[in-house]
Every structure is written in structure tokens, then in C-alpha cells.
C-alpha positions as YAML, in Angstrom:
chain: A
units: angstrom
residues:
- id: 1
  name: UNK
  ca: [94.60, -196.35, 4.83]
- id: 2
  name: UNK
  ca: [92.47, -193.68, 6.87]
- id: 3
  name: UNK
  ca: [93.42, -191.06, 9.34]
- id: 4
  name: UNK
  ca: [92.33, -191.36, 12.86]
- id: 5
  name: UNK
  ca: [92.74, -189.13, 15.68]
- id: 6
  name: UNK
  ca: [90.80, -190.73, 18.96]
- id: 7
  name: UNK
  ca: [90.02, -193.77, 20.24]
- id: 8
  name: UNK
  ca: [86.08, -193.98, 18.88]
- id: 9
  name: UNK
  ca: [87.09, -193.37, 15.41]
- id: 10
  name: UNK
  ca: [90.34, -195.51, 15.54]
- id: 11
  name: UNK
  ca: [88.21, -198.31, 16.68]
- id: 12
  name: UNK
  ca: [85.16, -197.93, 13.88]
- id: 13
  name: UNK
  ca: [88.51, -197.27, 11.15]
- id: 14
  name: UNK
  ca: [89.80, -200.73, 12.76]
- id: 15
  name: UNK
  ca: [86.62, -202.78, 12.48]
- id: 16
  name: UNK
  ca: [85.89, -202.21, 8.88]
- id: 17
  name: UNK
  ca: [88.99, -203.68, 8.46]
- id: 18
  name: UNK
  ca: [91.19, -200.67, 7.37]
- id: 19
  name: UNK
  ca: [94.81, -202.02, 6.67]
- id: 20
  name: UNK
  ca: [96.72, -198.79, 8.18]
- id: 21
  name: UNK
  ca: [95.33, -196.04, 10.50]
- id: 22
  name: UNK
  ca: [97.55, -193.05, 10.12]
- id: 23
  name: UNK
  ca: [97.58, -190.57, 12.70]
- id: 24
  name: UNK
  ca: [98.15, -187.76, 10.79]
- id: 25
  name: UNK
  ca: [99.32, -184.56, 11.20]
- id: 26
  name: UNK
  ca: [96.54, -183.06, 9.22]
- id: 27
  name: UNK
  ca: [94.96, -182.97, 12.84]
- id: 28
  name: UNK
  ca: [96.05, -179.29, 12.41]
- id: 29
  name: UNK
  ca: [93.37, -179.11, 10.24]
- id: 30
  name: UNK
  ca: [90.52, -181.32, 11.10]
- id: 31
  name: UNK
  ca: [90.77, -181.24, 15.18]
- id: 32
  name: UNK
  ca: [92.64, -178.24, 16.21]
- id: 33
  name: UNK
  ca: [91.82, -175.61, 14.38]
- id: 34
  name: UNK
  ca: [95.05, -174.30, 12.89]
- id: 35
  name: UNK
  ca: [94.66, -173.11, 9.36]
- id: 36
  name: UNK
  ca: [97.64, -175.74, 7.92]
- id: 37
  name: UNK
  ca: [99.75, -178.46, 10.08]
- id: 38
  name: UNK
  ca: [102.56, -176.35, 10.78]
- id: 39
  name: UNK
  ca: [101.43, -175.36, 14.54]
- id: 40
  name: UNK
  ca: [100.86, -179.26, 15.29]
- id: 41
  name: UNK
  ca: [103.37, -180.58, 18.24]
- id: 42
  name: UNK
  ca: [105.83, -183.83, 18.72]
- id: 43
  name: UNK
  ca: [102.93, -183.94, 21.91]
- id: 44
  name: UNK
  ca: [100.30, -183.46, 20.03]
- id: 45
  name: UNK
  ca: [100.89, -186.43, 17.93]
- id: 46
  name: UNK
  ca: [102.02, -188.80, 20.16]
- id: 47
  name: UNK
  ca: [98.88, -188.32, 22.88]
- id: 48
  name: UNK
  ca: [96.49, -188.73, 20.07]
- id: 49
  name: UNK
  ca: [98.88, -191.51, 18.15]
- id: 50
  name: UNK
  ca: [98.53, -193.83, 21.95]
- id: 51
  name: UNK
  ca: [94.45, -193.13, 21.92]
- id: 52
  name: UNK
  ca: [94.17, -194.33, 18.09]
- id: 53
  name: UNK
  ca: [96.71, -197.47, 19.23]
- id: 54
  name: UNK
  ca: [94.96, -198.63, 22.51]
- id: 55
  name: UNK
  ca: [91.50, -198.53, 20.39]
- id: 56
  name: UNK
  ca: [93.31, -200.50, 17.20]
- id: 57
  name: UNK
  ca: [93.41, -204.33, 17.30]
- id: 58
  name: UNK
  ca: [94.81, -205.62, 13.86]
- id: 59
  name: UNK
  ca: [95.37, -202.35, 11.98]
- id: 60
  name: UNK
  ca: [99.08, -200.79, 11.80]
- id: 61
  name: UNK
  ca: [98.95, -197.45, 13.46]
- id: 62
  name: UNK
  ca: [101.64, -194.94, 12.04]
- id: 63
  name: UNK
  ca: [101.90, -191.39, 13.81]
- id: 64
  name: UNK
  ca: [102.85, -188.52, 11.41]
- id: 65
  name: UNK
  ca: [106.03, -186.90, 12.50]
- id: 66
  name: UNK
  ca: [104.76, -182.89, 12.93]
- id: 67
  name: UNK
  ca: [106.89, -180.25, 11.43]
- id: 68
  name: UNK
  ca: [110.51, -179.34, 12.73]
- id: 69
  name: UNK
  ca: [110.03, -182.61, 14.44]
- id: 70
  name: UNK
  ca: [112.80, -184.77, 12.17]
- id: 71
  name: UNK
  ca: [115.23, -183.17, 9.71]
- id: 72
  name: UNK
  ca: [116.77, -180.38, 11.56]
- id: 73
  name: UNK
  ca: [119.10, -182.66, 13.46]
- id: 74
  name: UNK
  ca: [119.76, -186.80, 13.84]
- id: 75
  name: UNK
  ca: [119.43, -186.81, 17.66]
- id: 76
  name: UNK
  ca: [116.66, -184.84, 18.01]
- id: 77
  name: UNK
  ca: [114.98, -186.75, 14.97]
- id: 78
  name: UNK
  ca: [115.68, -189.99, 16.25]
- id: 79
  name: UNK
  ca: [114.57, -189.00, 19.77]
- id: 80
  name: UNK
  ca: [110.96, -187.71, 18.72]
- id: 81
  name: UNK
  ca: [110.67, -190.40, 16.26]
- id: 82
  name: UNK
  ca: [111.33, -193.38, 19.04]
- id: 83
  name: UNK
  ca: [108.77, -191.44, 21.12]
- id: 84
  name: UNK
  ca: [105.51, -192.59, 18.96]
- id: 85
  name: UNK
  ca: [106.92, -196.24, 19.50]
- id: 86
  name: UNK
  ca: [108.12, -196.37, 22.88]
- id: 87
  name: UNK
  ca: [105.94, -194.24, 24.40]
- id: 88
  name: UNK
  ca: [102.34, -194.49, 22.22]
- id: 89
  name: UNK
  ca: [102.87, -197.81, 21.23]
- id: 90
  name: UNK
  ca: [102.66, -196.77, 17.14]
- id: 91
  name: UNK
  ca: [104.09, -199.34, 14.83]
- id: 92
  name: UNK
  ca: [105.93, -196.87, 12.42]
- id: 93
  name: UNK
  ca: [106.05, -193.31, 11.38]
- id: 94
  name: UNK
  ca: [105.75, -191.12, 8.52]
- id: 95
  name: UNK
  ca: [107.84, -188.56, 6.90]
- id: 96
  name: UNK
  ca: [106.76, -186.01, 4.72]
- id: 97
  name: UNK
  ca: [110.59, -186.52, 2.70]
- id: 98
  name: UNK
  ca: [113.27, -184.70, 0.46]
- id: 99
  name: UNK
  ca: [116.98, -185.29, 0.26]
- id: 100
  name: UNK
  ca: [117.44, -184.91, 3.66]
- id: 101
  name: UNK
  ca: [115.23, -187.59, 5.01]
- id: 102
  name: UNK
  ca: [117.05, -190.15, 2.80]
- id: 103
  name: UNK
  ca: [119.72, -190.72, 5.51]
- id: 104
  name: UNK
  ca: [117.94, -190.66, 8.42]
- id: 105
  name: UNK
  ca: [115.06, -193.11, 7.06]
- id: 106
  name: UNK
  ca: [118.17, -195.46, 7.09]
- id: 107
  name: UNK
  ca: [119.58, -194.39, 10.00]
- id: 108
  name: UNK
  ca: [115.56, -194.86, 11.77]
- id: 109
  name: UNK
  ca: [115.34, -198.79, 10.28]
- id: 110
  name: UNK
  ca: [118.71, -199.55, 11.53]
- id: 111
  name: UNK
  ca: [117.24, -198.68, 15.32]
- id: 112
  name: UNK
  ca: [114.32, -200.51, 14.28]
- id: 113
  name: UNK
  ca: [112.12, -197.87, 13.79]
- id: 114
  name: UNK
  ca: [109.29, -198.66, 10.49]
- id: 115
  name: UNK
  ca: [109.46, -195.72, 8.33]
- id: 116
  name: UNK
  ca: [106.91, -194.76, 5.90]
- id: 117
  name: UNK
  ca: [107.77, -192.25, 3.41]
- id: 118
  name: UNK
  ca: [105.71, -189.24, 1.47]
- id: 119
  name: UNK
  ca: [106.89, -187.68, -1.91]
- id: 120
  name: UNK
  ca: [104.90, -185.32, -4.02]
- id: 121
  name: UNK
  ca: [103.00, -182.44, -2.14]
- id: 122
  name: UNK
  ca: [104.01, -181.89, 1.52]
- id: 123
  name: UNK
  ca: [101.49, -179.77, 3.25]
- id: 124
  name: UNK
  ca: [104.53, -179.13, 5.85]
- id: 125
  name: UNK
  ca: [106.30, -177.19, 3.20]
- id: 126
  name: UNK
  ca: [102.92, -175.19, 2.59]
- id: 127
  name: UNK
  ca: [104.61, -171.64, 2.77]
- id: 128
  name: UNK
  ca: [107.01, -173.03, -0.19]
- id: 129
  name: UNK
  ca: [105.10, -174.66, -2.28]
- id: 130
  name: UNK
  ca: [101.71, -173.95, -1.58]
- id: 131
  name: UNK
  ca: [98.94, -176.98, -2.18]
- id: 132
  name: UNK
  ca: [99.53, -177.44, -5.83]
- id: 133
  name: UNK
  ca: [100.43, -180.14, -7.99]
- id: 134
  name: UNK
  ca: [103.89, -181.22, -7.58]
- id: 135
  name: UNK
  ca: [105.70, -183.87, -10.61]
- id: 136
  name: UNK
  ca: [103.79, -181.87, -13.40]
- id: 137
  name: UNK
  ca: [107.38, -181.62, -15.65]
- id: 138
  name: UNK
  ca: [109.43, -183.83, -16.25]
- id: 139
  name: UNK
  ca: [112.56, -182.55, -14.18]
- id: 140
  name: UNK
  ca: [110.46, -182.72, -11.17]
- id: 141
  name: UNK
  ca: [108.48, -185.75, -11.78]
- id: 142
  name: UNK
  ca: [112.12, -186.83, -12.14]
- id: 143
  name: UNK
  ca: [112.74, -185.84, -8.83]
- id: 144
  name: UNK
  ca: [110.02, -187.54, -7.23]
- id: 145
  name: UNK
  ca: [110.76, -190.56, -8.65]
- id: 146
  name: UNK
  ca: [114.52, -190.36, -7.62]
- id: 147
  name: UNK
  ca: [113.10, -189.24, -4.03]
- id: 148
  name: UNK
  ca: [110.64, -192.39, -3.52]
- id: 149
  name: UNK
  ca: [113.32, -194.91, -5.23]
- id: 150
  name: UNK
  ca: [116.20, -193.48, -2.47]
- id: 151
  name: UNK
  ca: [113.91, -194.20, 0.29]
- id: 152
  name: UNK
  ca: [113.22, -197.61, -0.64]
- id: 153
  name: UNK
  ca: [116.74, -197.93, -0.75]
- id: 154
  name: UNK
  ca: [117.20, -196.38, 2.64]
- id: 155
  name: UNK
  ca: [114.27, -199.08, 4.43]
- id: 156
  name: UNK
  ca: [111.40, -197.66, 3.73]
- id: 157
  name: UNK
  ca: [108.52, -200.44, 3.89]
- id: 158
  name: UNK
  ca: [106.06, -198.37, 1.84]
- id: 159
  name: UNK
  ca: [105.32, -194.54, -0.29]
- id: 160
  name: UNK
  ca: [102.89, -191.69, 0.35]
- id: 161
  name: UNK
  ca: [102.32, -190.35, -3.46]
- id: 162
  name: UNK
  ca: [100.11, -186.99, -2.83]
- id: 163
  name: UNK
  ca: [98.59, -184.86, -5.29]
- id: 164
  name: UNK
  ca: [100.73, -185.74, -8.29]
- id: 165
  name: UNK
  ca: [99.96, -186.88, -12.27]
- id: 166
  name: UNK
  ca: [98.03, -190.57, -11.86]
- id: 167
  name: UNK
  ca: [100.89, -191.37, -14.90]
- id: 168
  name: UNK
  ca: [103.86, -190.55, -12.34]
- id: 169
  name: UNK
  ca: [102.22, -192.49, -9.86]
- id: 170
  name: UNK
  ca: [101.94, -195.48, -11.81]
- id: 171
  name: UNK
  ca: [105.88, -195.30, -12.78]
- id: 172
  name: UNK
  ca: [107.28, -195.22, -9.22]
- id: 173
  name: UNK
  ca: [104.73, -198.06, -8.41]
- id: 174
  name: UNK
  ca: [105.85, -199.62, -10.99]
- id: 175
  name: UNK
  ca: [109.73, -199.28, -10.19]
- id: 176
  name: UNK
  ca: [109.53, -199.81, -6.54]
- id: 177
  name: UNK
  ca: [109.10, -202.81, -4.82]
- id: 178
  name: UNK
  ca: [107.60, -201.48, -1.47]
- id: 179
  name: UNK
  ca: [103.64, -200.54, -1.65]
- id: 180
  name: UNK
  ca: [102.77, -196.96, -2.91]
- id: 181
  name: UNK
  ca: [99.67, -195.47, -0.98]
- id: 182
  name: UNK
  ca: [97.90, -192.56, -3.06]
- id: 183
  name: UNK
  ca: [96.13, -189.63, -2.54]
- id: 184
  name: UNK
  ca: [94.91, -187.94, -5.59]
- id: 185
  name: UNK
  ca: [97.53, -189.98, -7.43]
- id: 186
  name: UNK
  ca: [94.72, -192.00, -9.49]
- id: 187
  name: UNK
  ca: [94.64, -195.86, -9.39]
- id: 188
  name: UNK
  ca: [97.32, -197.01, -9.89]
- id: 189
  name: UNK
  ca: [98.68, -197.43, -6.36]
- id: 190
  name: UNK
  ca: [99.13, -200.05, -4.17]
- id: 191
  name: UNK
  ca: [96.78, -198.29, -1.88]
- id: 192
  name: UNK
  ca: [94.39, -195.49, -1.42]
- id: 193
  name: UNK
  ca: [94.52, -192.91, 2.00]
- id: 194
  name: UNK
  ca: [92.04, -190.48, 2.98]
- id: 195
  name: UNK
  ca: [91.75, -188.00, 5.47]
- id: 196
  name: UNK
  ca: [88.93, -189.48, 7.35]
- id: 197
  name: UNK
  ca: [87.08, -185.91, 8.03]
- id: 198
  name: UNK
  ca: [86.87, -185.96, 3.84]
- id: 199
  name: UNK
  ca: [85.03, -189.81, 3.97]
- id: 200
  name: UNK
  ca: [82.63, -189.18, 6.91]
- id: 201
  name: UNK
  ca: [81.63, -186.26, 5.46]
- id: 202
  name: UNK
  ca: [82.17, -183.77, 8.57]
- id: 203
  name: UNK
  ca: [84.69, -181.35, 6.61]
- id: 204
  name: UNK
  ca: [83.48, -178.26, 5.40]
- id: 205
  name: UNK
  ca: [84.98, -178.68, 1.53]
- id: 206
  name: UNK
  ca: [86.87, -181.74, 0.27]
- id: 207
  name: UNK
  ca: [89.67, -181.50, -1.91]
- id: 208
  name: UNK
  ca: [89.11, -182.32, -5.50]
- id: 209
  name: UNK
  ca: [90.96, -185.65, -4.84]
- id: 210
  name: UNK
  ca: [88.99, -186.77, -2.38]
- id: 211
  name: UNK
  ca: [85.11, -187.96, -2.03]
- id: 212
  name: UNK
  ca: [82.36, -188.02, 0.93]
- id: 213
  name: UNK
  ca: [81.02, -191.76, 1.60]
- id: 214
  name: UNK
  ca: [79.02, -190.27, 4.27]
- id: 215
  name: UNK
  ca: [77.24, -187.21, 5.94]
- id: 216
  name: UNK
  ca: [78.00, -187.56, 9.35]
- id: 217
  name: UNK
  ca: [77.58, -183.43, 9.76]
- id: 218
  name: UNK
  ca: [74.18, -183.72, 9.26]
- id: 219
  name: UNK
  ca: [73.38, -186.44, 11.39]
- id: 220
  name: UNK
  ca: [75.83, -184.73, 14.01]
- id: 221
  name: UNK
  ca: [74.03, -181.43, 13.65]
- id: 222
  name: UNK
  ca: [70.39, -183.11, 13.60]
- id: 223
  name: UNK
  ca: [71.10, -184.95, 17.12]
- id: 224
  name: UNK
  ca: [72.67, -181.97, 18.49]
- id: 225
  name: UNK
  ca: [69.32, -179.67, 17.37]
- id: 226
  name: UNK
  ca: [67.56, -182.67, 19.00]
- id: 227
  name: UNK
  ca: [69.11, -182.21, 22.41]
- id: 228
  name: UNK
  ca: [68.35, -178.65, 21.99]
- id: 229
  name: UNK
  ca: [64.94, -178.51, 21.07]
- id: 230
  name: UNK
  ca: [64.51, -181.77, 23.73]
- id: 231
  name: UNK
  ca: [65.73, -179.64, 26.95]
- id: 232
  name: UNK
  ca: [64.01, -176.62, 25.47]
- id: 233
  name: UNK
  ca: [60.86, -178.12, 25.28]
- id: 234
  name: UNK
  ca: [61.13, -180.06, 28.77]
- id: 235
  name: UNK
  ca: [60.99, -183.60, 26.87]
- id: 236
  name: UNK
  ca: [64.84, -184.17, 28.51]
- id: 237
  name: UNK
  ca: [65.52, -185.16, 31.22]
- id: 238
  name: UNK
  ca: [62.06, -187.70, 31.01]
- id: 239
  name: UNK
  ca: [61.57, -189.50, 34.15]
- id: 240
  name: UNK
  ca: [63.60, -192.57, 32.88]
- id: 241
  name: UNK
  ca: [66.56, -190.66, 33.02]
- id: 242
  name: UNK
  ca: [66.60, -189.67, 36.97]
- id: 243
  name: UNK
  ca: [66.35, -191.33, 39.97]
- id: 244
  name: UNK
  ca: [65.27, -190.52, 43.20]
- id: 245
  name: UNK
  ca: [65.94, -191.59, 47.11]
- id: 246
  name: UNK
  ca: [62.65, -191.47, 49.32]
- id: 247
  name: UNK
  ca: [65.22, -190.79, 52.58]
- id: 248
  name: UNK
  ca: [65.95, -186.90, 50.84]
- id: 249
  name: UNK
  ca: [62.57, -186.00, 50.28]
- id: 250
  name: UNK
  ca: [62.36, -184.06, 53.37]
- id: 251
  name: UNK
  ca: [65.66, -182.57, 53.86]
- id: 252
  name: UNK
  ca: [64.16, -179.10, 55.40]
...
């Protein structure tokens, strides 16, 4: 699973033959310049969730319910999560969970909604818990465990583990049927999800989970200087790139 947030990089995630594009919330982040994902909208999401899924042939596109989007009330939850599939076509959503998600996951697969749910390190409860390891006793590892196995129990079809002990993430794999999807959980998940910023290579840092496959930066900042240095220097436009029409040539 990778993160996508347009149509060009939906459609490259697609044809490598990514199982799950996630349209994630860390958009905040990557594309819009907020500092965490708190500021990112119900909107937000769901315009860039209908680019990634008109761009995505075979993959299953899941838009990342934004903060204060689910949770504070069922209507209103249901409402915003039915959005992403009625109106930009995603195939499920996610939902960064605690207790109080257990009931409306359920509630969410009994409309026929797909629900996909995250345990360990929510980057929505930032303020709270900050970006640290979460499960590192053994009353909260506990907890995690209890959280992942209720939402399986509730409908959901598969796990988010972030940023907790590899050894915790092997148990709840282990003890749930539905596929676990890590990110610095270690190996022993199902699956593996990156933000795709991180694999590309066009972050600034990368957590200490993650791992560049790429340096798309560079090669962004070395075509850009090109341009530059190209119009500069009068090399661009060349004459292949205009055209003329003999009838304008004397207009005065």
C-alpha cells in the first residue's frame, strides 16, 4: 500500500501494481503545507480521493477520513464517510481508531461502507500523544491488541499497525484473521504502507521507519534549473516550439 494524492501519481502507484492506494490524510503534510493533518478537510479528501480513483484501474483506493470528520457524532460520521464512496468513487475508508470507532466501524459495514482500521500511533491525536511509540508496555500493547481484535469483530476487512514494537505487530497478525498493513511495525505484517513522498524521495527527512527508493527531488530540481537556465540563456522557446501564420506578418 502507497499514498497517492493526484491523478499522475495514482496512476504510476497503480501500474506497478500496488495492491491499495490510500489517500491519506498525511496530505497535510506532504501537499498542503500544514505542519500535522489536523487542518486537512472532509473536502479536501474527497476532491483528491476522486482524482487518485479516476486515474486507478485495479488498485483499491481508500480515502483517509480527516480529523473531527467521524467520531464526534453517528450521522455526521456516516454522512462524511458515504461521501468518499458516493461521491469520489473510493472503495473504503480509513479510521485512525479507539473505543469509539468500534461501533461505528459496525454500524459503517452494515450500510455497506469497507472500513479499514488504524491502531498504534494516530498522527490525528498528535497534540495527545505526540509521534512516539505507542504499545511499548504491556498494558498498552494490551490495548492495542484489544483495539485491532474489536474492529475485526465490528467488519473491519483489514489493520493499520503504525509505529509500534515489530513483536506486537506480529501478535495481532497473528490473532486476527483480516490482513495487518505496517508501518514501522517490522515484518511481520500482512502488508507494508508508505507515505509515497518518503519512497520517491521528494520529502525533506524520512522517518526512521521509512526508506527512499528514489530521488525524485533531485531530478525535479535539476529539470526545473534546466528550464531556468534554458529561458535565461534564450535556448527556450527554440524554433520547434512556435509557430507562425504568414497572413499576421504585417499587421501595421
Amino acid at each position: 500500500m502507497l499514498t497517492a494524492y493526484d491523478a499522475t501519481t495514482a496512476a504510476v502507484v497503480d501500474e506497478a501494481g500496488i495492491d491499495v492506494v490510500l489517500v491519506g490524510d498525511s496530505m497535510g503534510n506532504t501537499e498542503l503545507g500544514y505542519d500535522s493533518t489536523l487542518p486537512v478537510t472532509v473536502d479536501d479528501v474527497s476532491s483528491r480521493t476522486a482524482a487518485v480513483a479516476r486515474a486507478t484501474e485495479d488498485a483499491l483506493v481508500v480515502a483517509d477520513m480527516p480529523f473531527l470528520s467521524f467520531g464526534v457524532d453517528e450521522a455526521s460520521s456516516v454522512e462524511n464517510c458515504g461521501r468518499m464512496l458516493k461521491e469520489a468513487d473510493a472503495d473504503a475508508v480509513k479510521l485512525e481508531c479507539g473505543p469509539h470507532t468500534v461501533g461505528l466501524t459496525e454500524k459503517l459495514v452494515q450500510l455497506g461502507i469497507p472500513v479499514m482500521a488504524h491502531v498504534g500511533l494516530t498522527p490525528q491525536r498528535v497534540k495527545e500523544l505526540g509521534y512516539s511509540r505507542q504499545g511499548t508496555d504491556r498494558a498498552d500493547a494490551e490495548e492495542i491488541l484489544d483495539l485491532a481484535l474489536a474492529h475485526e469483530a465490528a467488519g473491519a476487512f483489514s489493520v493499520v499497525l503504525e509505529h509500534v514494537p515489530a513483536n506486537l505487530a506480529a501478535q495481532v497478525t497473528e490473532q486476527t484473521a483480516i490482513p495487518t498493513i505496517g508501518i514501522g511495525a517490522g515484518a511481520e505484517c500482512d502488508g507494508q504502507v508508505l507515505v509515497i513522498d518518503d519512497v520517491i524521495g521528494t520529502s525533506d527527512r524520512v522517518p526512521p521507519f521509512a526508506a527512499r527508493f528514489g530521488d525524485v527531488r533531485s531530478e525535479m530540481a535539476s529539470a526545473v534549473e534546466g528550464f531556468r537556465d534554458a529561458v535565461e540563456g534564450g535556448e527556450f522557446p527554440a524554433e520547434e516550439h512556435s509557430r507562425t501564420v504568414d497572413e499576421l506578418d504585417d499587421l501595421y
